[in-house]
C-alpha positions as a Python dict, from the first residue, in 0.01 Angstrom:
ca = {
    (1, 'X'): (0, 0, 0),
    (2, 'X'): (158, -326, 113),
    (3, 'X'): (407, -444, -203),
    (4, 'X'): (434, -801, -15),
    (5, 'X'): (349, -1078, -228),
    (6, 'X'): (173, -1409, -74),
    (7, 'X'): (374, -1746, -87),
    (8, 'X'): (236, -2016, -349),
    (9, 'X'): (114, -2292, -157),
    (10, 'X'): (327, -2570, -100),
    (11, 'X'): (192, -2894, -222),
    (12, 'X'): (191, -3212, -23),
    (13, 'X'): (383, -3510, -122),
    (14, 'X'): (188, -3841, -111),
    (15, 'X'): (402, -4123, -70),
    (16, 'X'): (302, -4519, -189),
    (17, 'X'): (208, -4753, 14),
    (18, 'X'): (462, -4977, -121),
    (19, 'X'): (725, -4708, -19),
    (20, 'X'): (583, -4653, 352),
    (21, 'X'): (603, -5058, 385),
    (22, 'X'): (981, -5053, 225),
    (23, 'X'): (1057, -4784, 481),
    (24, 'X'): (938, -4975, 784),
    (25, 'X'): (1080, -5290, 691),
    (26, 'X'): (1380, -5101, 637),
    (27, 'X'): (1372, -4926, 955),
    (28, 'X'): (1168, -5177, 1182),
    (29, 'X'): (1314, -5544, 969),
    (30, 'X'): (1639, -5448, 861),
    (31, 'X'): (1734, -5255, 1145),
    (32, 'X'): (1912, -4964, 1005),
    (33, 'X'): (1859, -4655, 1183),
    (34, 'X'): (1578, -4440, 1109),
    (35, 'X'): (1767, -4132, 1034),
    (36, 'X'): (1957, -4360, 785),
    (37, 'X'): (1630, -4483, 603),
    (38, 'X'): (1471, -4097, 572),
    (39, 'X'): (1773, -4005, 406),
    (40, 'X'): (1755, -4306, 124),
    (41, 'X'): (1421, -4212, 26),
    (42, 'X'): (1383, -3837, 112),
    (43, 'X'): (1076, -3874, 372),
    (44, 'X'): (1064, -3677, 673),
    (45, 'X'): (1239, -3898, 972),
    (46, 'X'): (913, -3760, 1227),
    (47, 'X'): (686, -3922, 936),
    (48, 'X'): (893, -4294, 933),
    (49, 'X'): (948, -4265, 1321),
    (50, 'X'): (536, -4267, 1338),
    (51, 'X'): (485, -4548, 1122),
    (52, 'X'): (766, -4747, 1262),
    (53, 'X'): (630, -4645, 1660),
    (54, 'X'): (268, -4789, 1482),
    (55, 'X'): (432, -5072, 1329),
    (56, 'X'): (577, -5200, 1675),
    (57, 'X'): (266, -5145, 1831),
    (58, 'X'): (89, -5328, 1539),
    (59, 'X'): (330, -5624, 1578),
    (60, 'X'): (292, -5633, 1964),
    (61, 'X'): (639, -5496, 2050),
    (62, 'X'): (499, -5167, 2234),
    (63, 'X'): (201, -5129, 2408),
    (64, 'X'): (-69, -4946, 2269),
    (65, 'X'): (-362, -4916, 2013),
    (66, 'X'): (-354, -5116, 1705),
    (67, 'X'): (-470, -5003, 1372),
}
């Protein structure tokens, strides 16, 4: 008999949309670092570097497909 219990699952944090837009303006705007930004608000800095990548693309700054 196995005495191993299972995990609980984790839940997934849902952030605003007013906080993703204060993070890229933050980030993309304001120029602070990214790293800097994800440590402020306690997001994952993969997550911001994403919407910030989008955000350029978005804006015209990087090539690729806008949203």
């Amino acid at each position: 008999m196995s005495t191993m219990q299972q995990q609980p699952a984790r839940t997934r944090r849902s952030f605003t949309d007013g906080l993703k837009r204060d993070a890229v303006t933050m980030a993309f705007d304001e120029g602070q670092r990214i790293v800097d930004v994800t440590r402020q608000l306690w997001v994952g800095d993969g997550t911001l570097g994403n919407r910030v990548r989008q955000e350029r693309v978005n804006r015209g700054v990087r090539a690729g497909w806008t949203i």
